[in-house]
C-alpha positions as CSV (number, residue, x, y, z in Angstrom):
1,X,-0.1,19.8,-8.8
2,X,2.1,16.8,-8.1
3,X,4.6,19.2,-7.3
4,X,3.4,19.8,-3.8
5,X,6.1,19.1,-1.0
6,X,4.8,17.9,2.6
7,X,6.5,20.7,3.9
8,X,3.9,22.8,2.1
9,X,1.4,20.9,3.7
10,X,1.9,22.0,6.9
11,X,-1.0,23.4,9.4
12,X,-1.9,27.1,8.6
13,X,-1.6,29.4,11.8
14,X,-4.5,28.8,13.9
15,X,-5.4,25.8,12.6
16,X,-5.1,22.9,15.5
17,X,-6.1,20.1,12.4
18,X,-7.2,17.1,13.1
19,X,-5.9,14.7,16.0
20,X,-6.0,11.7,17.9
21,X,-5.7,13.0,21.0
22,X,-8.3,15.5,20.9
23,X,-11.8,15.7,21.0
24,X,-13.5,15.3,17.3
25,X,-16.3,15.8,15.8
26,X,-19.2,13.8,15.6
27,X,-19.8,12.0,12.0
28,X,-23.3,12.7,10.1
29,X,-25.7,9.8,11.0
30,X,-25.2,8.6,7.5
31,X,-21.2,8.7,7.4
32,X,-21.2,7.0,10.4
33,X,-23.6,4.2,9.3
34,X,-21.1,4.0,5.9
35,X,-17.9,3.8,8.3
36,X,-19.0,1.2,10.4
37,X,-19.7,-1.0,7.6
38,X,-16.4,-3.4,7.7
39,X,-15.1,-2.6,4.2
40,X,-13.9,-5.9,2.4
41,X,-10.5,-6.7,1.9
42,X,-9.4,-5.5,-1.8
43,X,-7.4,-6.7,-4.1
44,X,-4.6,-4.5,-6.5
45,X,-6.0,-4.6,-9.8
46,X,-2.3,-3.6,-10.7
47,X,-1.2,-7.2,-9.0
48,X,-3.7,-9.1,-10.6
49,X,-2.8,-8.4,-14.0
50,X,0.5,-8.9,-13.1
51,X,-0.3,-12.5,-12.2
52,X,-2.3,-12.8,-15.3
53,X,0.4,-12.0,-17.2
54,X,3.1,-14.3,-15.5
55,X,0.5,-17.1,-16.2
56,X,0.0,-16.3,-19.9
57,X,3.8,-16.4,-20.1
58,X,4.2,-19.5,-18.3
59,X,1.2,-21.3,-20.2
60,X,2.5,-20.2,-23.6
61,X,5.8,-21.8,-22.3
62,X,4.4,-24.7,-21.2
63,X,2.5,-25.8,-24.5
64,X,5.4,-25.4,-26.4
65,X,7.7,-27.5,-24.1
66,X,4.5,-30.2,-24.0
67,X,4.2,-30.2,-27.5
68,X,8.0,-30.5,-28.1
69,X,7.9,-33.5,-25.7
70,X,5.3,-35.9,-27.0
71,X,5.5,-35.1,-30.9
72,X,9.6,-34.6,-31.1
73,X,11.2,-36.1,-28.1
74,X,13.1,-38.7,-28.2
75,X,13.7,-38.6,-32.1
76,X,15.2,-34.7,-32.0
77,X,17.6,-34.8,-29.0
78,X,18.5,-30.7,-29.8
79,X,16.1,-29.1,-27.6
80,X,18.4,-26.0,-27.3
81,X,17.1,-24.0,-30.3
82,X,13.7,-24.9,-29.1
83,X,14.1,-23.6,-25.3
84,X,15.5,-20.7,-26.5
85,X,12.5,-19.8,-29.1
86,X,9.9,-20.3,-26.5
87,X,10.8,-17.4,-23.9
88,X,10.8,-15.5,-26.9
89,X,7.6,-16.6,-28.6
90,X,6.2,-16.1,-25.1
91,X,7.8,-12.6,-24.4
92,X,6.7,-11.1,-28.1
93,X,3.0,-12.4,-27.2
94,X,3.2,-10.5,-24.1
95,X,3.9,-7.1,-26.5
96,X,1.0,-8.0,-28.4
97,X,-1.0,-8.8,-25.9
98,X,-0.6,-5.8,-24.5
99,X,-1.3,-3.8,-27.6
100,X,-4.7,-5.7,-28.4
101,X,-5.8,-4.2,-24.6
102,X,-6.6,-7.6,-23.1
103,X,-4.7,-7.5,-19.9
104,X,-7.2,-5.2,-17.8
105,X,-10.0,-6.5,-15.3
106,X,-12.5,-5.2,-17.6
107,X,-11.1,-7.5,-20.2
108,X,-11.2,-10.7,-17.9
109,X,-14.9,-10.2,-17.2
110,X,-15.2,-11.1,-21.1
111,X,-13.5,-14.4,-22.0
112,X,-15.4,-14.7,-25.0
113,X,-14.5,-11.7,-26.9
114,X,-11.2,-11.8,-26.0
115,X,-10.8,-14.9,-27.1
116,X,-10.4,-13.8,-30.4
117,X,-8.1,-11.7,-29.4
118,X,-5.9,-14.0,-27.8
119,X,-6.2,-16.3,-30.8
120,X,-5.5,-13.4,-33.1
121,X,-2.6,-12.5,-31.5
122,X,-0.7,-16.0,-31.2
123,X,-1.2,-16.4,-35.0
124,X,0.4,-12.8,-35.4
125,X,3.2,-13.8,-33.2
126,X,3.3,-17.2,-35.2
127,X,3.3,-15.6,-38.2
128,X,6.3,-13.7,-37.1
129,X,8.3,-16.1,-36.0
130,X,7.8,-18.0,-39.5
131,X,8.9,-14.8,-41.0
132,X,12.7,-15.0,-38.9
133,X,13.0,-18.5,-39.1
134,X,12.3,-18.0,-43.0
135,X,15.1,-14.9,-43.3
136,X,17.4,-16.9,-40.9
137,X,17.4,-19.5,-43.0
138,X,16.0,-21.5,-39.7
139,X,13.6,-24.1,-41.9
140,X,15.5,-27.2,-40.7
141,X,15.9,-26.5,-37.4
142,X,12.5,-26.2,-35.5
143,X,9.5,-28.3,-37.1
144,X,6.4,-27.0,-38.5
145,X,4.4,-29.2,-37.0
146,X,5.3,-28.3,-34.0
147,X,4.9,-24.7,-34.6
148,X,1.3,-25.8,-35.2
149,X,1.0,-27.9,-32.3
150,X,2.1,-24.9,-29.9
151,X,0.0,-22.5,-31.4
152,X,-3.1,-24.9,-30.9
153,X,-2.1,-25.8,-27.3
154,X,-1.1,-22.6,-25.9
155,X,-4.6,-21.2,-27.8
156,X,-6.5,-23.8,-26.1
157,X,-4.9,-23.4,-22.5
158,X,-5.1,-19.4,-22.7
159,X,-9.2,-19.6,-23.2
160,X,-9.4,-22.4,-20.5
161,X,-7.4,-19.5,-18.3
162,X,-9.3,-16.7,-19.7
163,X,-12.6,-18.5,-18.4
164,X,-11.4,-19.7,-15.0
165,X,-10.6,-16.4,-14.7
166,X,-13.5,-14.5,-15.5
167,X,-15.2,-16.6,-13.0
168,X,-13.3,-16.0,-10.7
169,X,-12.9,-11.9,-11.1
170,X,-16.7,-11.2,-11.5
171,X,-16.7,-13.2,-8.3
172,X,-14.6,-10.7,-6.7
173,X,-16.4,-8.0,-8.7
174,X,-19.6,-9.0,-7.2
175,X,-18.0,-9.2,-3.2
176,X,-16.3,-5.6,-3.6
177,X,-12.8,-7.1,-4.0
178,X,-11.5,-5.4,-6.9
179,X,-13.7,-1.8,-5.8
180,X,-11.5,1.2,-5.5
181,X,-13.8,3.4,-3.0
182,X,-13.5,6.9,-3.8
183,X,-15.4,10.2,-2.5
184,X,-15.0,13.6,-3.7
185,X,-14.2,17.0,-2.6
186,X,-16.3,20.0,-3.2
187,X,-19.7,20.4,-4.4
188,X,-21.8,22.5,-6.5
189,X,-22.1,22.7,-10.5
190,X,-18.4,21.1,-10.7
191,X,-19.0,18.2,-8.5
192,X,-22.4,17.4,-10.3
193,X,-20.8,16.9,-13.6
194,X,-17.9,15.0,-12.2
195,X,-20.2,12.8,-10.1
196,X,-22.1,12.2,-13.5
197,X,-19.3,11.5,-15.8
198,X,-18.2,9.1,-13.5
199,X,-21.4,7.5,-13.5
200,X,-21.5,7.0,-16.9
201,X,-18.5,5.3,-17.3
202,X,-18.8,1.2,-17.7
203,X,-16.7,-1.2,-16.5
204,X,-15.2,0.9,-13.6
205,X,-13.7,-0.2,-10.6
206,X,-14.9,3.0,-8.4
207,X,-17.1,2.8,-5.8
208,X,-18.7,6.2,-5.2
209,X,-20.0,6.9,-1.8
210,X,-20.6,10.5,-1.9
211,X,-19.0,14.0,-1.5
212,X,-17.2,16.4,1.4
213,X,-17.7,20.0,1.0
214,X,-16.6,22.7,3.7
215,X,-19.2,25.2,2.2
216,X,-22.9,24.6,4.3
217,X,-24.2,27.2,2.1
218,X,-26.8,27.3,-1.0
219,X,-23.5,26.3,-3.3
220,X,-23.4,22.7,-1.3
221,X,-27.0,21.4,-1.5
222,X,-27.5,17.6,0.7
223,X,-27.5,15.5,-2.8
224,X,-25.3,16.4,-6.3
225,X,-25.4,13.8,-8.6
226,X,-27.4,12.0,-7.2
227,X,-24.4,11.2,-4.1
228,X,-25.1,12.5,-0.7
229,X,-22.9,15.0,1.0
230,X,-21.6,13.0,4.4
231,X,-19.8,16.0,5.4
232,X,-17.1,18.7,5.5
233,X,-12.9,17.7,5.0
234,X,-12.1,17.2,8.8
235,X,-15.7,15.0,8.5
236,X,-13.4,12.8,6.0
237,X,-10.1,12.7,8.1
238,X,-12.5,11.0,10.3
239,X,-14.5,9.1,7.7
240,X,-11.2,7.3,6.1
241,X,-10.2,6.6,10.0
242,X,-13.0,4.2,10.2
243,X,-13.4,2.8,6.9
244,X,-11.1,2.4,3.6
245,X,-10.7,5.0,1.2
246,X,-9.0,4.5,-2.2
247,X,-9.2,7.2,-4.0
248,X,-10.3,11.3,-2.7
249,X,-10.9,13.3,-6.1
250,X,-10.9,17.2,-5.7
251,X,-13.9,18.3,-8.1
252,X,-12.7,22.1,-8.0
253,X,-11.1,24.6,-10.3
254,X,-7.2,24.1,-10.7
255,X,-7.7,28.4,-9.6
256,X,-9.0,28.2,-5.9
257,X,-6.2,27.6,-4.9
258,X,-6.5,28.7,-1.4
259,X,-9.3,26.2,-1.0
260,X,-7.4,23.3,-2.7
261,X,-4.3,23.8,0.3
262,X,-6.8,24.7,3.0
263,X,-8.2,21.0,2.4
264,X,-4.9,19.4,1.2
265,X,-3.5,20.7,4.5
266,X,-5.8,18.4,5.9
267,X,-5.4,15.2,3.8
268,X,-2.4,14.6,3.3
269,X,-1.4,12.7,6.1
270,X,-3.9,9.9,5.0
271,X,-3.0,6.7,3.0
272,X,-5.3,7.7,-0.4
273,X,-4.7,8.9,-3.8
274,X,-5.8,12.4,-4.1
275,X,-6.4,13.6,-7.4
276,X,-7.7,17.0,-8.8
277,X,-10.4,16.5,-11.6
278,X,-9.3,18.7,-14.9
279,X,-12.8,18.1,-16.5
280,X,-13.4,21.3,-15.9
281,X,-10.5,23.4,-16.8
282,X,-10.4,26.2,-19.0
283,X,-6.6,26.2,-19.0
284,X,-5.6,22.9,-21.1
285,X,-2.2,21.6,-20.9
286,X,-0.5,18.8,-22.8
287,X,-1.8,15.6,-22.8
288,X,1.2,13.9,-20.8
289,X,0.1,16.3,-18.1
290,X,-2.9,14.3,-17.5
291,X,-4.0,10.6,-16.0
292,X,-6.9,9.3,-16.4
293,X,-10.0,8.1,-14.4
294,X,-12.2,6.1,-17.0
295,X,-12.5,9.3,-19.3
296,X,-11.8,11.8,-16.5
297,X,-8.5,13.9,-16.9
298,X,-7.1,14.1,-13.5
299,X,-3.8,15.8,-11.9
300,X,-2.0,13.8,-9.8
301,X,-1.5,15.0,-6.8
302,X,-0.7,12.7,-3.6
303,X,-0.5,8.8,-4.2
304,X,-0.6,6.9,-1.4
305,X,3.5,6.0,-0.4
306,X,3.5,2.0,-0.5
307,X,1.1,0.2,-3.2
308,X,0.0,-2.3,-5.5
309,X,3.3,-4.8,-6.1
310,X,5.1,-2.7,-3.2
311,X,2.9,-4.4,-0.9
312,X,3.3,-7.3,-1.7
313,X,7.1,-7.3,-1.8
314,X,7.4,-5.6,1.5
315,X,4.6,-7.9,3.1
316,X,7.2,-10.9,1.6
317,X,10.3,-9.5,3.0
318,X,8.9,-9.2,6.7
319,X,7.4,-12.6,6.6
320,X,9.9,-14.3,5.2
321,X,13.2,-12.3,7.2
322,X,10.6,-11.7,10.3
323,X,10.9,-15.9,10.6
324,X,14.5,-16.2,9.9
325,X,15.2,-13.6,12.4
326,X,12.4,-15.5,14.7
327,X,14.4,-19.1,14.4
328,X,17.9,-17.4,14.4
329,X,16.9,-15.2,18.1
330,X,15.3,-18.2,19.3
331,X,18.2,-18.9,22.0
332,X,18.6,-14.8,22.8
333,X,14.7,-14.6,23.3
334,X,14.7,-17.6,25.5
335,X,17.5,-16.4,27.8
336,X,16.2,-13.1,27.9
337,X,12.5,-14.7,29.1
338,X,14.7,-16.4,31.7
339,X,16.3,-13.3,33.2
340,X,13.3,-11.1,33.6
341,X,11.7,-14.4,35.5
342,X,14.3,-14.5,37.5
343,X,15.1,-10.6,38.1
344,X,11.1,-9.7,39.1
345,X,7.8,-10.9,39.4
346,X,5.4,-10.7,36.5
347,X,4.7,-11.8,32.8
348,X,7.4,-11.9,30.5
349,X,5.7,-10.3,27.7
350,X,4.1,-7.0,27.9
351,X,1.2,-6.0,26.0
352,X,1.0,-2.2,24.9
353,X,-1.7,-0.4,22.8
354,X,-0.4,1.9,19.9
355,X,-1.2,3.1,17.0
356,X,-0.8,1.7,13.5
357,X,-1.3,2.1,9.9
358,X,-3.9,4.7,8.9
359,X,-4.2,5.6,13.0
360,X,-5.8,2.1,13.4
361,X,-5.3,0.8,17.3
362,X,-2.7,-2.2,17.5
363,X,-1.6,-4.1,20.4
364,X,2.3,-5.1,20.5
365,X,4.4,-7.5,22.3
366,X,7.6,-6.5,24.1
367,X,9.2,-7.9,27.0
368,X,8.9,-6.6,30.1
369,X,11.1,-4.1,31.5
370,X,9.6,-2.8,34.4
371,X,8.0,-4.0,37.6
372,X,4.5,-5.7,36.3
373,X,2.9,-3.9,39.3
374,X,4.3,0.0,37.9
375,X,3.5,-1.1,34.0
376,X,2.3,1.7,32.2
377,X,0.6,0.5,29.0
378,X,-0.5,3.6,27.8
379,X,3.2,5.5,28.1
380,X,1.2,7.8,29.9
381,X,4.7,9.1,31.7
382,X,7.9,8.7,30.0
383,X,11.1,7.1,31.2
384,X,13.6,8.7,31.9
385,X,17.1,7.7,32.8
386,X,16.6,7.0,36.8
387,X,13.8,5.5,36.2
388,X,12.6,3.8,39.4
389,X,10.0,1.3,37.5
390,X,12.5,0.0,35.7
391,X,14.2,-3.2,36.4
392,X,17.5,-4.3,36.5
393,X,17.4,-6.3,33.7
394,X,14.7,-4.0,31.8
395,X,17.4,-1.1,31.7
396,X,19.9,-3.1,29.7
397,X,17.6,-4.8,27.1
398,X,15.7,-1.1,26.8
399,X,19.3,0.3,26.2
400,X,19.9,-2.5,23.8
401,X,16.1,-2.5,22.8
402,X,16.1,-6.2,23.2
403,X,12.9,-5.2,24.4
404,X,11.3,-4.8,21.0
405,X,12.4,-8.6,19.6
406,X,8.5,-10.0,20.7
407,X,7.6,-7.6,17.6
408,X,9.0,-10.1,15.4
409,X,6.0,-12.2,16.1
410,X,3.5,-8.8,15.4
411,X,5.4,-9.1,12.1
412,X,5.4,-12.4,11.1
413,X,1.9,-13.9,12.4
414,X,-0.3,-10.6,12.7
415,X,0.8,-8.8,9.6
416,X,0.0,-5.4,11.7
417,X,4.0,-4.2,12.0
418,X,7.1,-4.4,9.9
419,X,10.3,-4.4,10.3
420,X,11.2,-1.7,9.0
421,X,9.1,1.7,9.3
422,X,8.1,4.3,11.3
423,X,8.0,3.3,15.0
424,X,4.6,2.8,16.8
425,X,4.2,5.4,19.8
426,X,2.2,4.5,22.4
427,X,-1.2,5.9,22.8
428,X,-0.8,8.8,25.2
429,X,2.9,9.2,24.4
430,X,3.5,12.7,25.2
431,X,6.3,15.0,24.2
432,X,6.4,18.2,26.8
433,X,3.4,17.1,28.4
434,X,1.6,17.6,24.9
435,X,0.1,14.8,22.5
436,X,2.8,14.1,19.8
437,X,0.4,15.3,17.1
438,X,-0.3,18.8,19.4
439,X,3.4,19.3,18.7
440,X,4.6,18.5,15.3
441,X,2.4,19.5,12.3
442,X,2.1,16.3,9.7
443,X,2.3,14.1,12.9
444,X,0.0,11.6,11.3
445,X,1.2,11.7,8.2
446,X,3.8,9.0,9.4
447,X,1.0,6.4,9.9
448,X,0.3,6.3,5.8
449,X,2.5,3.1,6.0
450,X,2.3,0.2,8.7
451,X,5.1,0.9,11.2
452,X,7.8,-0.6,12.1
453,X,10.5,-2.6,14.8
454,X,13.1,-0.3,13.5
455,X,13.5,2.8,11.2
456,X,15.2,5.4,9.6
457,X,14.6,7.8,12.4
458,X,16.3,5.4,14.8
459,X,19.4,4.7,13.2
460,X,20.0,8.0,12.9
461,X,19.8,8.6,16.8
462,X,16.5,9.6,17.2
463,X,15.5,6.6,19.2
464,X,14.3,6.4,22.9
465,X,13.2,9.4,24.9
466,X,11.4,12.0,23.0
467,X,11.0,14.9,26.2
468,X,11.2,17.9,23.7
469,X,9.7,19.5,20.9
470,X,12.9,19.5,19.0
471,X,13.5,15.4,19.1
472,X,10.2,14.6,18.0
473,X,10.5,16.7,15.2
474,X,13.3,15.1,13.9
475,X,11.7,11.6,14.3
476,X,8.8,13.0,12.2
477,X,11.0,14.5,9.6
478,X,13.0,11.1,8.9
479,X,10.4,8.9,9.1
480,X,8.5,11.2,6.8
481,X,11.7,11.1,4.5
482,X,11.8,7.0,4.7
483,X,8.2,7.0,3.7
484,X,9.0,9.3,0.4
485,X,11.5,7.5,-0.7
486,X,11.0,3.6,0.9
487,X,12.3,0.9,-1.4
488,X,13.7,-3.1,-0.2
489,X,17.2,-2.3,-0.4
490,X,16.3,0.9,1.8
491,X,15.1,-1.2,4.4
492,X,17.6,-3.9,3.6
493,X,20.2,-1.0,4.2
494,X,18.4,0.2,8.1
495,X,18.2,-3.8,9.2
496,X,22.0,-4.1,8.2
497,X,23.0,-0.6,10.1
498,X,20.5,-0.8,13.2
499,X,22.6,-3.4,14.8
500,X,25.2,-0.5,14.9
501,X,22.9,1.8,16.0
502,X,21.9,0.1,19.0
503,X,25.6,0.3,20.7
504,X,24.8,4.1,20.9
505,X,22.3,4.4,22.5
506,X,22.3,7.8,23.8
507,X,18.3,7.9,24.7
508,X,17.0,4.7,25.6
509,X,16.7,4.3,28.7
């Protein structure tokens, strides 16, 4: 299943889909009570082990060098052996540590028991490294009692962590930090058992809040599982507009398969995993072919494009280059702020609604370019290349798209842009007097990520006016392809060519 191209999930004939610009439909009362509940901000239980691990690694480090500094120091004055053993020491503890299954959240919510773990796997690693310094013939260089003395210290430091720790993640538990909010898709007999297998399972990080079914017949009853149905598929296009959805988990045979694109046509533009439960299978495959949910063999089928440590890297990058770029501009932005007081009457900045990540409504900063008292802030008529509203000034820094360099502070104080992804359109931006999602099927699919001051679609031309069909499409189709396959060098790549780009400028006007 995680074969599926999003060229495949394009709108079926007759099918308008859902849209922004169009009217939808209404949410049942009790979706709509769920929706409007501001969801909590989560936290990557990916990222947190991470940091676990970087701590363990740094603590088991640390004790060593401690120990090594009190007991030996200044009487052994060769602390090269020594610095050398202790990345190592630390880096075989992580193996092991990893093998006795104690760097999970469930773990941290148990200090105690995995305390012996933790003290059961420092002496193995001890041991070890008594058995190569024995075959090395390594006795006289590092000191058994210090050997010891580490394996107490980084011990004793490693439970401390464990139990600050464990504090601190059943804190989080208990707030709905570390939830991964999840609904299913389908109903009947199927559902039912997936609903209750998932149930059962301890320790889980899923937050359930019900099922979508398109059937309204007897095969869909109100409750399975004990989970309320809020609705049908376009209901949960809607439902993950409002609120935050993790996880969407088909709960249908792998051989209706007509149903399963019918509703992945539908949600795939959104920013969840989507998985396909295989509890239910008759047709077994090998067990690589399978993930896991708890106990629940899954196929993977969509994951949601930027995740986990990617975030955090990309939300880095833009911060950290977003204020470089801020401080380095500084002298551009001020004589461009200068000009447009000069040229006409009005602000400086304009203020312009558009939409964001997961269709969420963000307001962005550019500088004006037209006369204040012809703004349109809802792009409700595109500019063309006579444009009377425009100013003399506004024409060359839209040519140059000087305009966009106020976005630098959406990136680094708001957090709602970056600087590199697909580019925010305005609310009513029309291409051919029709909504851009009216004309180009997967339009929203682009919003999966948090867009962008610049992008792969606009260094390869297709920036500016977007009057056909034809030159939206190709915006879609390479923003779509920056999404697939984003990376930091990818992005370091477009900020190093867009500069390039710009002296184009074939339709910016």
């Amino acid at each position: 299943m995680a074969a599926f191209a999003t060229g495949d999930m394009k709108r079926a004939p007759g099918d308008p889909g859902p849209t922004a610009g169009s009217e939808r439909s209404p949410l049942t009362a009790l979706a709509e009570a769920m929706a409007h509940q501001t969801p909590i901000a989560a936290y990557s239980p990916i990222v947190l082990t991470g940091i676990v691990r970087f701590t363990d690694f740094a603590l088991i480090c640390a004790s060593g060098a401690a120990v090594y500094r009190f007991y030996l120091y200044p009487q052994s004055m060769d602390a090269g052996p020594y610095m050398i053993a202790l990345p190592l020491i630390a880096a075989m503890s992580m193996i092991v540590f990893q093998a006795l299954e104690i760097n999970h959240v469930g773990a941290f919510r148990t200090p105690l028991y995995q305390g012996f773990r933790i003290a059961g796997g420092l002496a193995l690693v001890l041991l070890a490294a008594l058995a190569v310094i024995f075959f090395l013939k390594l006795e006289g260089t590092f000191s058994r009692v210090w050997m010891i003395g580490w394996y107490g210290l980084a011990t004793a430091s490693l439970l401390v962590e464990r139990g600050i720790l464990s504090i601190i993640v059943r804190r989080m538990t208990r707030a709905g930090r570390l939830d991964r909010r999840t609904v299913v898709v389908g109903g009947g007999p199927s559902a039912e058992q997936l609903l209750e297998e998932l149930s059962r399972q301890e320790d889980t990080d899923l937050r359930i809040y019900g099922f979508f079914d398109d059937r309204g017949d007897a095969r869909s009853p109100d409750v399975v599982g004990g989970y309320p149905k809020l609705g049908n598929v376009d209901d949960l296009v809607e439902f993950a507009r409002h609120t935050r959805i993790d996880l969407a988990i088909f709960a249908m045979p792998i051989t209706a398969e007509q149903r399963l694109l019918e509703m992945l046509r539908k949600l795939w533009v959104l920013p969840i995993d989507i998985r396909l439960a295989a509890h239910t299978n008759k047709l077994r495959f090998r067990p690589r072919s399978y993930s896991y949910i708890g106990n629940v063999p899954v196929h993977d089928v969509f994951d949601k494009p930027i995740a986990d440590w990617d975030v955090v890297m990309k939300s880095v990058f833009d911060r950290v280059v977003g204020a470089i770029c801020l401080l380095a501009l500084a002298p551009l932005l001020m004589l461009i702020a200068l000009a447009i007081k000069l040229d006409s009457r009005g602000p400086v900045l304009f203020r312009q609604k558009r939409y964001g990540f997961n269709n969420e409504m963000i307001e962005v900063l550019k500088f004006r370019s037209m006369h204040a008292d012809q703004a349109d802030p809802l792009a409700a008529r595109l500019v063309t290349k006579t444009d009377p509203r425009v100013t003399r000034i506004g024409r060359f820094i839209r040519r140059t798209s000087i305009d966009e360099l106020p976005q630098l502070f959406n990136v680094v104080f708001k957090g709602d842009l970056s600087l590199v992804g697909p580019r925010p359109h305005a609310v009513h931006a029309k291409a051919a007097d029709r909504q851009y999602d009216e004309v180009v099927d997967g339009y929203f699919a682009r919003h999966r990520v948090r867009p962008g001051i610049t992008g792969w679609a606009q260094v390869n031309g297709w920036r500016g006016e977007t009057d056909t069909p034809e030159k939206l499409q190709h915006r879609v189709e390479h923003d779509l392809y920056y999404i697939e396959n984003w990376s930091i060098l990818f992005d370091i790549y477009i900020l190093a060519v867009t500069p390039f780009a710009l002296v184009k400028a074939e339709n910016a006007y």
